[in-house]
N, CA, C, O and CB atoms as a CASP TS submission, in Angstrom:
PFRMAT TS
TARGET T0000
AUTHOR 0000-0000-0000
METHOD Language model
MODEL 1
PARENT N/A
ATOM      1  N   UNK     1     -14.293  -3.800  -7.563  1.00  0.00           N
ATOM      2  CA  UNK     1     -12.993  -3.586  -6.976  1.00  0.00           C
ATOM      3  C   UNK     1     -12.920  -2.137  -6.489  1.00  0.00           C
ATOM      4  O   UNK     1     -13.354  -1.279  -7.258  1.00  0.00           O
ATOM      5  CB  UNK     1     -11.860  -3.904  -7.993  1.00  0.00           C
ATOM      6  N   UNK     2     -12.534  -1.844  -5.571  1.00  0.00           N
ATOM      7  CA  UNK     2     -12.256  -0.824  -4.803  1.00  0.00           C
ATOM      8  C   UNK     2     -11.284   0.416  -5.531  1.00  0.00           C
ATOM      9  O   UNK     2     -11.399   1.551  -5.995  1.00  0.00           O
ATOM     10  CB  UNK     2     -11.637  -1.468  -3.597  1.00  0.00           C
ATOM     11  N   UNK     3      -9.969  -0.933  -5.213  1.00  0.00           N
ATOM     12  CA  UNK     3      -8.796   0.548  -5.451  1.00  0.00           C
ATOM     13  C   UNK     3      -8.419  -0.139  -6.535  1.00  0.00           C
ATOM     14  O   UNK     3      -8.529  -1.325  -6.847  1.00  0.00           O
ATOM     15  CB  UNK     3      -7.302   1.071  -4.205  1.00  0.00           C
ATOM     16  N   UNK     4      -7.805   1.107  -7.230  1.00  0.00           N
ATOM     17  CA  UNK     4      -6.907   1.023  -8.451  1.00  0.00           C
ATOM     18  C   UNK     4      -5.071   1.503  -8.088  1.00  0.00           C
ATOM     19  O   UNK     4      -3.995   0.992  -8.399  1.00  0.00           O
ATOM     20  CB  UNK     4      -7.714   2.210  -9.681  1.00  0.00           C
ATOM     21  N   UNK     5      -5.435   2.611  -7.366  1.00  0.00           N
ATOM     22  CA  UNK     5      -3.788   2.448  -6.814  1.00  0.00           C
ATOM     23  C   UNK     5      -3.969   3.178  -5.013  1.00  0.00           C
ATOM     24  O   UNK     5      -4.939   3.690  -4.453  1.00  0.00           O
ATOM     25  CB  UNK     5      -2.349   3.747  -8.157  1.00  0.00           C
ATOM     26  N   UNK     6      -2.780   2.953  -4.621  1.00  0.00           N
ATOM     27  CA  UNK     6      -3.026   2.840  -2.775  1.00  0.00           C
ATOM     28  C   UNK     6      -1.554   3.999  -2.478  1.00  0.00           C
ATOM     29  O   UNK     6      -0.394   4.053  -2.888  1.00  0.00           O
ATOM     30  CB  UNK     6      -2.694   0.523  -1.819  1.00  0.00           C
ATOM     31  N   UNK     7      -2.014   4.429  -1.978  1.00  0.00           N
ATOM     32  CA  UNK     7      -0.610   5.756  -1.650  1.00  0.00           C
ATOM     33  C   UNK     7      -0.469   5.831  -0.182  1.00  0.00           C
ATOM     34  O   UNK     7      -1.561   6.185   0.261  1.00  0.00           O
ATOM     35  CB  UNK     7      -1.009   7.644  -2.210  1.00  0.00           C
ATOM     36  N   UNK     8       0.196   5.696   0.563  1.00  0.00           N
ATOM     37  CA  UNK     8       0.603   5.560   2.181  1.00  0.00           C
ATOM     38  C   UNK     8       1.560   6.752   2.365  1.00  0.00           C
ATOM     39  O   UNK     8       2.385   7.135   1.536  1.00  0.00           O
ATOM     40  CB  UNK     8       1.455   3.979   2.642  1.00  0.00           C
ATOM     41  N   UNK     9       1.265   7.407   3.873  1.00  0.00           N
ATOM     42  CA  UNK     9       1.729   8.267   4.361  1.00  0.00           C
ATOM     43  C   UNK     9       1.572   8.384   5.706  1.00  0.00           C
ATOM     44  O   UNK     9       0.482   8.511   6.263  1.00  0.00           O
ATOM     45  CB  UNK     9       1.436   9.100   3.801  1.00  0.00           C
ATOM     46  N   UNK    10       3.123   8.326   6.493  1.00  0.00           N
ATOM     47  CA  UNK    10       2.996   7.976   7.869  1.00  0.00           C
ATOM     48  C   UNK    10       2.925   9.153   8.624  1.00  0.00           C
ATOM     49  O   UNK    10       4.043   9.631   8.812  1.00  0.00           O
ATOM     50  CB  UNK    10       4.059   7.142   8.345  1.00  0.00           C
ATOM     51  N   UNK    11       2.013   9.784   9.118  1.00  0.00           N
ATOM     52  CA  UNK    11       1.669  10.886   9.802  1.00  0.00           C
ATOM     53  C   UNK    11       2.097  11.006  11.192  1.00  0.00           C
ATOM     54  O   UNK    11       1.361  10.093  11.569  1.00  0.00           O
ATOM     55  CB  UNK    11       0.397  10.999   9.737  1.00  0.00           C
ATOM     56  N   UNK    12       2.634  11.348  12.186  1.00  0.00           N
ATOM     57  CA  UNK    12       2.762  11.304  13.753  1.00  0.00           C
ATOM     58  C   UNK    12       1.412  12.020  14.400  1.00  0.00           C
ATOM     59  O   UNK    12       0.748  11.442  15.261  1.00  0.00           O
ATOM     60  CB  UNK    12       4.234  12.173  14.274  1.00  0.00           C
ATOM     61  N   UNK    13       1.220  12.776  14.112  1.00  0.00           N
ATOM     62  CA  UNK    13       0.172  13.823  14.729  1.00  0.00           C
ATOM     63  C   UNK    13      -1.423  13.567  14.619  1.00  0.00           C
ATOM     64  O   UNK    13      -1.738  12.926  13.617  1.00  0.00           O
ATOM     65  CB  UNK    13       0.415  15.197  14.010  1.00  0.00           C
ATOM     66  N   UNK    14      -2.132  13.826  15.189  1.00  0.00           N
ATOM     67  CA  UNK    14      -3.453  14.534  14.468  1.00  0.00           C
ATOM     68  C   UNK    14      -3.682  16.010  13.481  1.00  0.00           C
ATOM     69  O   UNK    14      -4.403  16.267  12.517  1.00  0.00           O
ATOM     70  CB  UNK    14      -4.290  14.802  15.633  1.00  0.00           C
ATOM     71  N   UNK    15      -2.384  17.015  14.502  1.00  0.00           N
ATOM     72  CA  UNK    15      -2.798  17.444  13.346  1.00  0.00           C
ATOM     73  C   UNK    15      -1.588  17.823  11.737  1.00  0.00           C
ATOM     74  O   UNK    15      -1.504  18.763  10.947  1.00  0.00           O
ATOM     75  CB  UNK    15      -3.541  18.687  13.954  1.00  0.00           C
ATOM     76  N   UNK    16      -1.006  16.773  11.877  1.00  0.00           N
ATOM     77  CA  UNK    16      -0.552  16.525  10.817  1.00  0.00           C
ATOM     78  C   UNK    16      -1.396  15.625   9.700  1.00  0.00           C
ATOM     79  O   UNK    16      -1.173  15.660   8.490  1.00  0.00           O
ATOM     80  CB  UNK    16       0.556  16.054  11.180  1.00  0.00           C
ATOM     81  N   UNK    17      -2.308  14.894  10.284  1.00  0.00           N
ATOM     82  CA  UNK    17      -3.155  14.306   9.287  1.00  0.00           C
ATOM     83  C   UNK    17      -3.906  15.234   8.935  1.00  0.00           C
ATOM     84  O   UNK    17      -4.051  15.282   7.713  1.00  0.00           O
ATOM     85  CB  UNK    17      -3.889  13.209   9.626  1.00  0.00           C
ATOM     86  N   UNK    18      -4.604  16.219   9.676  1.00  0.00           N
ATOM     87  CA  UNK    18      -5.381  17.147   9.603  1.00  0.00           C
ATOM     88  C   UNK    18      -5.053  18.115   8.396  1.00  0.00           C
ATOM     89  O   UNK    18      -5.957  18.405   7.613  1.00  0.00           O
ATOM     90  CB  UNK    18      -5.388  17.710  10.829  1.00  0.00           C
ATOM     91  N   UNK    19      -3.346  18.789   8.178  1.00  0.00           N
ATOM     92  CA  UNK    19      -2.778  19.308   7.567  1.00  0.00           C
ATOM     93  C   UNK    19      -2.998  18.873   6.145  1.00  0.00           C
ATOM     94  O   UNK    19      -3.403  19.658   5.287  1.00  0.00           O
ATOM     95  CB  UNK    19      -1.752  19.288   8.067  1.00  0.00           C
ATOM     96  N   UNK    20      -2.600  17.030   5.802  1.00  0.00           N
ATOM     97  CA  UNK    20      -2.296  16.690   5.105  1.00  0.00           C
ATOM     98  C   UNK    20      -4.169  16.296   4.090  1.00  0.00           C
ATOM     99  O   UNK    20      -4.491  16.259   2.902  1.00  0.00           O
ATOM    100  CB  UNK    20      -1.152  15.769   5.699  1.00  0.00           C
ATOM    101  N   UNK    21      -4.895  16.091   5.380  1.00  0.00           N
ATOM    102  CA  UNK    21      -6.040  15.807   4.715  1.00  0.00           C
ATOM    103  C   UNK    21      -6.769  17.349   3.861  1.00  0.00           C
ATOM    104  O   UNK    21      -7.274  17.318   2.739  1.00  0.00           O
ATOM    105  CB  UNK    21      -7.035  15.098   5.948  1.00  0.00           C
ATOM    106  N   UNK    22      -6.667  18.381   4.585  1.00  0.00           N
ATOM    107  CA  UNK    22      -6.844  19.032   3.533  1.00  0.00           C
ATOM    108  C   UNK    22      -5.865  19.744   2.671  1.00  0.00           C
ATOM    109  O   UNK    22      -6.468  20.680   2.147  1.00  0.00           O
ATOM    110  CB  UNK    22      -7.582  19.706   3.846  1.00  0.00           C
ATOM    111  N   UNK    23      -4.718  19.719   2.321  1.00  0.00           N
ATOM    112  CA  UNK    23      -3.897  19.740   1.097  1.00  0.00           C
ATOM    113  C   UNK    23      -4.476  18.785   0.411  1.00  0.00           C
ATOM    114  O   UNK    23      -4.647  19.230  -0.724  1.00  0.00           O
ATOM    115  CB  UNK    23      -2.429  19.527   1.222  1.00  0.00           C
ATOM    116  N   UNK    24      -4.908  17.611   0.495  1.00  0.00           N
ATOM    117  CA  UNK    24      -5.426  16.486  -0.433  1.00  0.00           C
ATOM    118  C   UNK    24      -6.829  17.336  -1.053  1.00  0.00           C
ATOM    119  O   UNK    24      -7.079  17.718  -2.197  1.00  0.00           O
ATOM    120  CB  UNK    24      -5.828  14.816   0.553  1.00  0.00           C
ATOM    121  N   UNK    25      -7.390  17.415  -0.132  1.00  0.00           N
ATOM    122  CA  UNK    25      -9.089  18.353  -0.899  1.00  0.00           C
ATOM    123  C   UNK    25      -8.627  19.508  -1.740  1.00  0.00           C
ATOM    124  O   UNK    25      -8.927  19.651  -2.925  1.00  0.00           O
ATOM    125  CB  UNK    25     -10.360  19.300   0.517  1.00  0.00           C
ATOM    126  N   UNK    26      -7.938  20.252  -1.098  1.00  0.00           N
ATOM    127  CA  UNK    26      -7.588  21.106  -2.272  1.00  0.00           C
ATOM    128  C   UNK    26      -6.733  21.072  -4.084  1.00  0.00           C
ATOM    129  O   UNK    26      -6.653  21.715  -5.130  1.00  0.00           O
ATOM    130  CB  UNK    26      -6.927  21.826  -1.527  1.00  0.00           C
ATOM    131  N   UNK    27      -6.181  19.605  -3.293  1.00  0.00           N
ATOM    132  CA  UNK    27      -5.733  19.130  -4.791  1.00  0.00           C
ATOM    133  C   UNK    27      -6.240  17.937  -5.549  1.00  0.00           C
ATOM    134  O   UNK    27      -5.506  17.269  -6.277  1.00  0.00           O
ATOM    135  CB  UNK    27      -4.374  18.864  -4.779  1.00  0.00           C
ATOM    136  N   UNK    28      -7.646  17.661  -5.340  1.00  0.00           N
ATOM    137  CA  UNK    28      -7.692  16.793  -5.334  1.00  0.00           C
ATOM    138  C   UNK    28      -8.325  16.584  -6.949  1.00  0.00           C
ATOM    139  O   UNK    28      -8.907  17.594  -7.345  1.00  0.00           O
ATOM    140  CB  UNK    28      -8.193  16.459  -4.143  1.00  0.00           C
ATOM    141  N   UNK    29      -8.301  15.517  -7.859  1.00  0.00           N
ATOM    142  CA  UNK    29      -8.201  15.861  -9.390  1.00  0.00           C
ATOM    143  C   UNK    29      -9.699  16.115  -9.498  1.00  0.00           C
ATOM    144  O   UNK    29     -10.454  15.943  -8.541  1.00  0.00           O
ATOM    145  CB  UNK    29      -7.540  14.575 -10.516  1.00  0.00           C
ATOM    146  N   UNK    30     -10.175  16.605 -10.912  1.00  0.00           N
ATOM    147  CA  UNK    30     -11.211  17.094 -11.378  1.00  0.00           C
ATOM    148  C   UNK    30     -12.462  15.876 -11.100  1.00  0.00           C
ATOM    149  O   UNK    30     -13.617  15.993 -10.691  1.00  0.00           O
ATOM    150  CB  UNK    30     -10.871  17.523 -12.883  1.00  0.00           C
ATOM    151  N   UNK    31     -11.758  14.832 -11.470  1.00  0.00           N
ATOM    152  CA  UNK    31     -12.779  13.395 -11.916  1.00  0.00           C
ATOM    153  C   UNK    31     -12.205  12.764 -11.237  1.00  0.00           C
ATOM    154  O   UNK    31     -11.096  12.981 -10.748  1.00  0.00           O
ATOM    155  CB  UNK    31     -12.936  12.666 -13.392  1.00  0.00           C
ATOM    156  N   UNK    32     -13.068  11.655 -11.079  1.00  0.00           N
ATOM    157  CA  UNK    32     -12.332  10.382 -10.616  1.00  0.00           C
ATOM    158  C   UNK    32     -13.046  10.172  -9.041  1.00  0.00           C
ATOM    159  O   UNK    32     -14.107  10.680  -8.679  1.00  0.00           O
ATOM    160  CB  UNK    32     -10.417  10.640 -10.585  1.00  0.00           C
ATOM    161  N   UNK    33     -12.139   9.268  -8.216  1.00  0.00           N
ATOM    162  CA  UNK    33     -12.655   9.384  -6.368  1.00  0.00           C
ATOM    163  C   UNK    33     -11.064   9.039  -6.180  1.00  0.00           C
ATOM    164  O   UNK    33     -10.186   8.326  -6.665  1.00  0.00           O
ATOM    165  CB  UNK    33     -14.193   7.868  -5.416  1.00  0.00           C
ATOM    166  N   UNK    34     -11.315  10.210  -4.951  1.00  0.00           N
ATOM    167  CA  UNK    34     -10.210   9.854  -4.008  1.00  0.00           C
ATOM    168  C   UNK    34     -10.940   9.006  -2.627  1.00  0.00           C
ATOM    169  O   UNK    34     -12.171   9.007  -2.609  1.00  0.00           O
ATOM    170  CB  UNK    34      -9.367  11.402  -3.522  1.00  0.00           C
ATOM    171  N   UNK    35     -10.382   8.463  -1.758  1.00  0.00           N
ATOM    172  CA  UNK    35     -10.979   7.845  -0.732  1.00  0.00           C
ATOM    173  C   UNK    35      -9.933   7.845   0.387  1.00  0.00           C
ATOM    174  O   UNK    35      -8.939   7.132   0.239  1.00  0.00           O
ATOM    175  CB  UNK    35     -11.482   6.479  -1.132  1.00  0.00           C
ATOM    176  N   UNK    36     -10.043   8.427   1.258  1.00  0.00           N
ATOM    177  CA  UNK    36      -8.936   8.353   2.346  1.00  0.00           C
ATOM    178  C   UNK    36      -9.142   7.888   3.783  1.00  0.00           C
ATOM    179  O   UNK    36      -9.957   8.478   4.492  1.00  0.00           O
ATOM    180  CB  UNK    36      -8.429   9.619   2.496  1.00  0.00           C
ATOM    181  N   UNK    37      -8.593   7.083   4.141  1.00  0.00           N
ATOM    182  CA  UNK    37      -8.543   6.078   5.815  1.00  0.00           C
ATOM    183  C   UNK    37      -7.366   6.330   6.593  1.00  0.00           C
ATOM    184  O   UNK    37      -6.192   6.292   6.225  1.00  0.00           O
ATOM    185  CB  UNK    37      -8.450   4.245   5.648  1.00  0.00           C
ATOM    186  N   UNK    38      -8.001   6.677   8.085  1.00  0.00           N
ATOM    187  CA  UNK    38      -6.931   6.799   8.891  1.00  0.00           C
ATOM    188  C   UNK    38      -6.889   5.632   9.862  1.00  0.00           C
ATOM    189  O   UNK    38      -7.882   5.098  10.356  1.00  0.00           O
ATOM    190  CB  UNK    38      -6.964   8.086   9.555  1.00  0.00           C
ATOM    191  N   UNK    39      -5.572   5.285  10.085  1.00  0.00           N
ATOM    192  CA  UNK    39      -5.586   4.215  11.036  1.00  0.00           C
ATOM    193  C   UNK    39      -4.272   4.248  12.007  1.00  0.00           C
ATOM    194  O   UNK    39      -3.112   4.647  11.905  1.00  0.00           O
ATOM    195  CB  UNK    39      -5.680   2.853  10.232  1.00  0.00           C
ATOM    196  N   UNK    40      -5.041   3.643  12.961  1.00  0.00           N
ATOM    197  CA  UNK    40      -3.651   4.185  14.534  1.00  0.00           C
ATOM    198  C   UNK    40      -2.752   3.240  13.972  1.00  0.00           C
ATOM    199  O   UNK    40      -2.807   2.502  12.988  1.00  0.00           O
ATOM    200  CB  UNK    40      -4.036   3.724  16.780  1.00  0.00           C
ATOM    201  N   UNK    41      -1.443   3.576  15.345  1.00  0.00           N
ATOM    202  CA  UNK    41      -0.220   2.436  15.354  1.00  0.00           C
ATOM    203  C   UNK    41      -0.365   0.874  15.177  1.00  0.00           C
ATOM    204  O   UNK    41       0.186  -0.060  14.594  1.00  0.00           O
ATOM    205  CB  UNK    41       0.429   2.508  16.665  1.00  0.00           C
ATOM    206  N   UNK    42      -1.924   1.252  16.414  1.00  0.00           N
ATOM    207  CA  UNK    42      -2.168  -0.377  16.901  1.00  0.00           C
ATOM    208  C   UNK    42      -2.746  -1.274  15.855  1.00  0.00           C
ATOM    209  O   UNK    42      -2.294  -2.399  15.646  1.00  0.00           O
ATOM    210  CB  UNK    42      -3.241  -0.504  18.165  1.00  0.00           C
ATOM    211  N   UNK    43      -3.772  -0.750  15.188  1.00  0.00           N
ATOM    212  CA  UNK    43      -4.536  -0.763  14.202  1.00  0.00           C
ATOM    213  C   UNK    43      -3.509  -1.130  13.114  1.00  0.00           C
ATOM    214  O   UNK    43      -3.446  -2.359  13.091  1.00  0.00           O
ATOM    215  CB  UNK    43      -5.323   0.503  14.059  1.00  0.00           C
ATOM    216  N   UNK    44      -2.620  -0.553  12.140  1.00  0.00           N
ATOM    217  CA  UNK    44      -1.466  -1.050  11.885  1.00  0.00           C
ATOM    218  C   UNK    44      -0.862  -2.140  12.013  1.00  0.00           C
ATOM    219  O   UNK    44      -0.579  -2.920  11.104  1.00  0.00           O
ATOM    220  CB  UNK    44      -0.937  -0.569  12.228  1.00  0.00           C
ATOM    221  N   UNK    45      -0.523  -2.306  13.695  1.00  0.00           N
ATOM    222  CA  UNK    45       0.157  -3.188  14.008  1.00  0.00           C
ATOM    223  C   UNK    45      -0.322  -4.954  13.966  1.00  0.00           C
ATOM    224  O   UNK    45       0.185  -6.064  13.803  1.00  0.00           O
ATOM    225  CB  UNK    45       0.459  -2.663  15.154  1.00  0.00           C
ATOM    226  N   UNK    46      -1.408  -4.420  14.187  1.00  0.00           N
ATOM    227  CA  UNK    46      -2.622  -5.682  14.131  1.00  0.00           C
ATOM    228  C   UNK    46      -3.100  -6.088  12.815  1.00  0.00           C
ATOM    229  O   UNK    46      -3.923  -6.997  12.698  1.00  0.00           O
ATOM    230  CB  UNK    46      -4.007  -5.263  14.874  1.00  0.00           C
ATOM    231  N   UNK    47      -2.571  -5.390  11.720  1.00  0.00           N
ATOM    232  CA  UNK    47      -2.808  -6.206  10.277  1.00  0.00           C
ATOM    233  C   UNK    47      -2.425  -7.089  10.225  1.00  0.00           C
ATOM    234  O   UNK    47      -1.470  -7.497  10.887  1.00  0.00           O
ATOM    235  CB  UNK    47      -2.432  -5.864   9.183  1.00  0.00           C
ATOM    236  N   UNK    48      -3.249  -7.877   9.151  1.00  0.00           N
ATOM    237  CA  UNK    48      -2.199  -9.458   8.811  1.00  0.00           C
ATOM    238  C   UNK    48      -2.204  -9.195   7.251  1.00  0.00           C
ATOM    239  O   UNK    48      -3.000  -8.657   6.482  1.00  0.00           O
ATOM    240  CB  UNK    48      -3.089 -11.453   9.306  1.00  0.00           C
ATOM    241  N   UNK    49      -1.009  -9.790   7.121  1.00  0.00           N
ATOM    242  CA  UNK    49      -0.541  -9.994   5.745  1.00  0.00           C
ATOM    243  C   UNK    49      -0.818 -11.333   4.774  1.00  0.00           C
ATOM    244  O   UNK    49      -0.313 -12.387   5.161  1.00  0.00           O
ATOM    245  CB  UNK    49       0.832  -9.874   5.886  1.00  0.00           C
ATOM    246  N   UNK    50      -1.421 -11.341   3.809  1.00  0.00           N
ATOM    247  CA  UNK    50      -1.810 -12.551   3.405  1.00  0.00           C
ATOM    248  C   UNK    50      -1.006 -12.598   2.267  1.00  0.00           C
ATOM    249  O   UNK    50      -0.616 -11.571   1.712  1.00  0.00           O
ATOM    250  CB  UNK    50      -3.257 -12.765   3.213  1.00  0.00           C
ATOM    251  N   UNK    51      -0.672 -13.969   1.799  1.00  0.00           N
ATOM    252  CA  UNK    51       0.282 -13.629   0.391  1.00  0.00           C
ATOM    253  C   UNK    51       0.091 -15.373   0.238  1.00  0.00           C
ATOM    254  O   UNK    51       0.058 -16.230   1.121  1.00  0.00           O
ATOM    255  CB  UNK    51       2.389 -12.735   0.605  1.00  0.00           C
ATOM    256  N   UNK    52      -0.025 -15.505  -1.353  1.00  0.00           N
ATOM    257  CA  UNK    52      -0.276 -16.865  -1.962  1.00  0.00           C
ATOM    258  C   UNK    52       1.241 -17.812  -2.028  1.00  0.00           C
ATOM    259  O   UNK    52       2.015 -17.724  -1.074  1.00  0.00           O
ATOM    260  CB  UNK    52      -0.956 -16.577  -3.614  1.00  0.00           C
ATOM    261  N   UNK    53       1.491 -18.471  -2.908  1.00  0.00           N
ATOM    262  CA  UNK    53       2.625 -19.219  -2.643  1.00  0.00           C
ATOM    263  C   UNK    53       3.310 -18.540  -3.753  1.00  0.00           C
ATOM    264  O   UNK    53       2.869 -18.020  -4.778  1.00  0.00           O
ATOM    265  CB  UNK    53       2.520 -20.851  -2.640  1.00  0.00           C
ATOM    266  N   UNK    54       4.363 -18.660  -3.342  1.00  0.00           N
ATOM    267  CA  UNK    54       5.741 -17.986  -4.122  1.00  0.00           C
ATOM    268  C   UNK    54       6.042 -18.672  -5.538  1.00  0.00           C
ATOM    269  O   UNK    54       5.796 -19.848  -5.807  1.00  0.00           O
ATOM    270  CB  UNK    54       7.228 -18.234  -3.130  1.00  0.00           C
ATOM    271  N   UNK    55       6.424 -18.044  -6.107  1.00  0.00           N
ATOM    272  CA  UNK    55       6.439 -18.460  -7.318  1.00  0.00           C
ATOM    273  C   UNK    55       7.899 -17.577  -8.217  1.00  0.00           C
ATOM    274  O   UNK    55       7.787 -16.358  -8.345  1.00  0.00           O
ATOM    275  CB  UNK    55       4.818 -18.151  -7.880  1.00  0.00           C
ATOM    276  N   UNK    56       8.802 -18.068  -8.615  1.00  0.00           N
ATOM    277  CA  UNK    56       9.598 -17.386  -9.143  1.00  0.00           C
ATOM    278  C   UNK    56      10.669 -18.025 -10.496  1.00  0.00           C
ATOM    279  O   UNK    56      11.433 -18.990 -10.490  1.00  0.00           O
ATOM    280  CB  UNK    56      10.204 -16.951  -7.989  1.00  0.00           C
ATOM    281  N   UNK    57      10.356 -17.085 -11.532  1.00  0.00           N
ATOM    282  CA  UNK    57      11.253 -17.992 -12.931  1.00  0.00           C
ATOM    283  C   UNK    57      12.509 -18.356 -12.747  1.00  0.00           C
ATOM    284  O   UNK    57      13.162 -19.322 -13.142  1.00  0.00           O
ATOM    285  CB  UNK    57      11.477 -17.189 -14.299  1.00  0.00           C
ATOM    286  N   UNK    58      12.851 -17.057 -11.813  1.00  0.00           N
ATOM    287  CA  UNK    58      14.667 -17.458 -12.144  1.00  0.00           C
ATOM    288  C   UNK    58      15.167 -18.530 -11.374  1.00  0.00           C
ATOM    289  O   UNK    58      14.424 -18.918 -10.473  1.00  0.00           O
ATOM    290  CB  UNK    58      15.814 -16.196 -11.731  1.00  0.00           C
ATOM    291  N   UNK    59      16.257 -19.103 -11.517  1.00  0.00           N
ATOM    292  CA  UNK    59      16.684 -20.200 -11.575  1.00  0.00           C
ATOM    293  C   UNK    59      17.877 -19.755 -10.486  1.00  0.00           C
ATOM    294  O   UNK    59      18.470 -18.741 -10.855  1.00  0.00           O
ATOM    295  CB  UNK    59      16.963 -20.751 -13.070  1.00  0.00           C
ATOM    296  N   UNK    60      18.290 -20.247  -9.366  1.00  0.00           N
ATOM    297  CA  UNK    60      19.051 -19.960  -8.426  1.00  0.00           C
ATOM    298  C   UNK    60      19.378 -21.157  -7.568  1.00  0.00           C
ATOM    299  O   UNK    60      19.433 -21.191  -6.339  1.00  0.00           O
ATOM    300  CB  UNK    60      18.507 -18.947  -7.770  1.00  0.00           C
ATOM    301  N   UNK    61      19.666 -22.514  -8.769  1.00  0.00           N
ATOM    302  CA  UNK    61      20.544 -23.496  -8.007  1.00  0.00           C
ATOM    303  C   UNK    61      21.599 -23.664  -8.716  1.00  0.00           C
ATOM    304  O   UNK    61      21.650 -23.186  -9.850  1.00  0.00           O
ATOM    305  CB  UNK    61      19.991 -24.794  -7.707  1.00  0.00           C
ATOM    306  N   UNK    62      22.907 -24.559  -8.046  1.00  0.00           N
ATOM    307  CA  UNK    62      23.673 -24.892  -9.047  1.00  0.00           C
ATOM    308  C   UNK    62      23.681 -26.330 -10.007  1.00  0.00           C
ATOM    309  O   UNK    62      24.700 -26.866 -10.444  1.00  0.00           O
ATOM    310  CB  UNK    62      24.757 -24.727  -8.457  1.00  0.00           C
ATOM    311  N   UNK    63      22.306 -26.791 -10.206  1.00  0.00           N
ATOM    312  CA  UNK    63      22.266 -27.652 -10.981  1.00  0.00           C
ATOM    313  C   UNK    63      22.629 -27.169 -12.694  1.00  0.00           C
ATOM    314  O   UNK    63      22.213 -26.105 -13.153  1.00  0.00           O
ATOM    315  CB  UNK    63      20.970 -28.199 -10.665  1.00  0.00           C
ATOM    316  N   UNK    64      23.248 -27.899 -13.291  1.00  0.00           N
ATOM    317  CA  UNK    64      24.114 -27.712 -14.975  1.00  0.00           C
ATOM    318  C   UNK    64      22.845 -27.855 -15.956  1.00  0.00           C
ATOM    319  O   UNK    64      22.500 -27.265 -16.979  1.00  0.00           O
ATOM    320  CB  UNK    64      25.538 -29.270 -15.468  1.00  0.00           C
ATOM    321  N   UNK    65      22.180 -29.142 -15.009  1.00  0.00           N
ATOM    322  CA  UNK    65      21.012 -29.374 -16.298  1.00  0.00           C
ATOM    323  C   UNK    65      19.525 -29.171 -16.330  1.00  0.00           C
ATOM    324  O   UNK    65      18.734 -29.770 -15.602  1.00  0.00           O
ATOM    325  CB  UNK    65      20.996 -30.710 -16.674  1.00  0.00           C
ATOM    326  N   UNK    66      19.103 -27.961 -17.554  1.00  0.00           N
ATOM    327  CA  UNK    66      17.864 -27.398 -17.031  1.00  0.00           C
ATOM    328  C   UNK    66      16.920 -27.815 -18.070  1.00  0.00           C
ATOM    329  O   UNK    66      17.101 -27.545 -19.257  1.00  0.00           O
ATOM    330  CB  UNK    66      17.886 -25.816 -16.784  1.00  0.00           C
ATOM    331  N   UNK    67      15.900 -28.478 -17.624  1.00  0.00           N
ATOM    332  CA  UNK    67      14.393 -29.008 -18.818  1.00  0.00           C
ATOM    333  C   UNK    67      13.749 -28.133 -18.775  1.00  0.00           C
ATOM    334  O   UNK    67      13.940 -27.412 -17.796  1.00  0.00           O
ATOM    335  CB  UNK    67      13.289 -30.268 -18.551  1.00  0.00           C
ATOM    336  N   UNK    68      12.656 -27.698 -19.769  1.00  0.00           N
ATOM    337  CA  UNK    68      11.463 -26.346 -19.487  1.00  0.00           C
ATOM    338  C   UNK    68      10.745 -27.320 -20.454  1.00  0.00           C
ATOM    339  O   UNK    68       9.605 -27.072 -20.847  1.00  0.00           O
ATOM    340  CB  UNK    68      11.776 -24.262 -20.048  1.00  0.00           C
TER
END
């Protein structure tokens, strides 16, 4: 597995990424990996979102009588 956690930051510029990419090197922790990807608007825009089927406990009809 890749990532353990994912942090997003919407940049306008180049060189605002530029800015931001090295504030990251300079802080970046002792151990561990950081890994950082840049990607345009379009690139962005052109993701797809995948997501399994929904699934949810709570109960949000008005039926009186509930079996479990």
């Amino acid at each position: 597995m890749l990532q353990q956690y994912v942090y997003t930051r919407l940049l306008i510029t180049p060189s605002a990424e530029a800015i931001a990419m090295n504030a990251i090197r300079r802080e970046k922790p002792p151990r561990g990996v950081v890994m950082a990807l840049s990607v345009t608007e379009k690139q962005f825009a052109a993701m797809e979102c995948l997501v399994g089927e929904y699934h949810s406990e709570i109960l949000d009809t008005s039926e009186r009588l509930v079996m479990f």
